[in-house]
N, C-alpha and C positions, 0 to 999 in steps of 0.2 A: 504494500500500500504506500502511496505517493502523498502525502498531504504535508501542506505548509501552513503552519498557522503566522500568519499576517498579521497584528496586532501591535507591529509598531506606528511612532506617530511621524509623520511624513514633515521634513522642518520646512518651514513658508517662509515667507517674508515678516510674519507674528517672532517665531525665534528671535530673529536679529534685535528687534526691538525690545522682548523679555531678556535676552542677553544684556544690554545695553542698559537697562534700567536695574539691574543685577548689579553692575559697575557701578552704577551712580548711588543706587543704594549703600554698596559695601561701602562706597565712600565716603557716604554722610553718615552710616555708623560708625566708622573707626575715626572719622573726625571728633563727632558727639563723645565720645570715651574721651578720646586724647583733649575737649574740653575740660570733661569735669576733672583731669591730672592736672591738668593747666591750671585751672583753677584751685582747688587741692595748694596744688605748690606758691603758687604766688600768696594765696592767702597766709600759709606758711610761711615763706620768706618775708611776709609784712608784718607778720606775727615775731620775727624773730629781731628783724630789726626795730620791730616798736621795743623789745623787753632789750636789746643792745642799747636804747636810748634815742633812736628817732624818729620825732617826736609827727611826721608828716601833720605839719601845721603849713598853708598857705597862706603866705602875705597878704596877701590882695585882698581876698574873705575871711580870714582870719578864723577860717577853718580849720577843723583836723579832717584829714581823711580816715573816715570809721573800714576796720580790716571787710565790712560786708562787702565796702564799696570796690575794694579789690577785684572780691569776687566774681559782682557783676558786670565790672568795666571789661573784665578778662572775658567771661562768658557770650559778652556780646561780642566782642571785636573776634573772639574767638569763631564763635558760630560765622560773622564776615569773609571769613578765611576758610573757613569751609562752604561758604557761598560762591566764591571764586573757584577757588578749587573742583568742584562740582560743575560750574558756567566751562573754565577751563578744558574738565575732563570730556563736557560736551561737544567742544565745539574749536578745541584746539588741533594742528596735528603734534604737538608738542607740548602737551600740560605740565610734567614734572619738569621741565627748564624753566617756560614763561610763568609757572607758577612759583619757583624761587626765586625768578627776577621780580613778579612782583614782590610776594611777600617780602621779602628784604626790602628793598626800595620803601614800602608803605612804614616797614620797622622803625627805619632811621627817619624818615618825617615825625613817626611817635615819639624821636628821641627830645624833638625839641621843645615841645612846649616844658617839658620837666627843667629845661636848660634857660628859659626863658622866665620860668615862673618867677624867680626871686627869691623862692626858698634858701632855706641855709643850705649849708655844703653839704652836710648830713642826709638831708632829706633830698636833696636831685642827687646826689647819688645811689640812694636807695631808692628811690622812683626810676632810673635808669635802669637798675637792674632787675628793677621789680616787670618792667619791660623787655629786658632780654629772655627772662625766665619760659613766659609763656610761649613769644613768639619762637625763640626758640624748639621749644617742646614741639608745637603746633606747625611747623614749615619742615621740621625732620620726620616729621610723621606722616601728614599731607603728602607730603614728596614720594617716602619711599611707596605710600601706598598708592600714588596717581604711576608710579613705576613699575608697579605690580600689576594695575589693570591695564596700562597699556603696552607693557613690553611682552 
């Protein structure tokens, strides 16, 4: 007896597109994680430098910046960066380059208003770094994973 049972599914033009949205999804998960470590950390690091003694008080408003605010400064710009990264993945033929050229590029413009502020030395130096931290985290992760879906 001769029979074939047939009951695979024939890929269309739908595949490419569930492939594709497969990419774009893995990469706003592993962005969303590599947020909340981002954040994690930086809130961390503002924590460590408030109990070292700086005191992140600006001039101008004569505010302190409370550590939540860390949090969500980070959370948002962070989520921005995986907004790019995503646009990128979409519609680049080279995401993991033009996506390190921005991210960098956007970094060092955040370097400045910390430089600008007027704070003491104390505090734009830990708001400096308090900006290396995440994007950091956040542009080596992005990276290797927009390197992963498209290589």
């Amino acid at each position: 007896m001769n029979s074939t049972n047939d009951t695979g599914v024939v890929a269309g033009p739908a595949s490419g597109r569930t492939r594709h949205t497969h990419r774009l999804r893995g990469l706003a998960g592993t962005g969303l994680v590599a947020t909340l470590a981002a954040m994690a950390a930086t809130t961390l690091a503002a924590a460590l430098a408030r109990a070292a003694g700086v005191d992140f008080a600006i001039p101008d408003g004569g505010e302190t910046i409370p550590l939540p605010g860390f949090a969500v400064v980070t959370g948002f710009f962070s989520v921005v960066g995986i907004v790019i990264a995503v646009a990128l993945l979409r519609w680049s033929t080279r995401p993991a380059g033009r996506f390190v050229w921005t991210a960098v590029s956007l970094t060092a413009i955040s370097l400045v208003p910390p430089l600008l502020s007027g704070a003491n030395t104390a505090t734009t130096i830990a708001l400096l770094g308090l900006h290396l931290v995440p994007a950091t985290l956040m542009i080596v992760t992005l990276a290797r994973s927009l390197r992963a879906r498209t290589g």
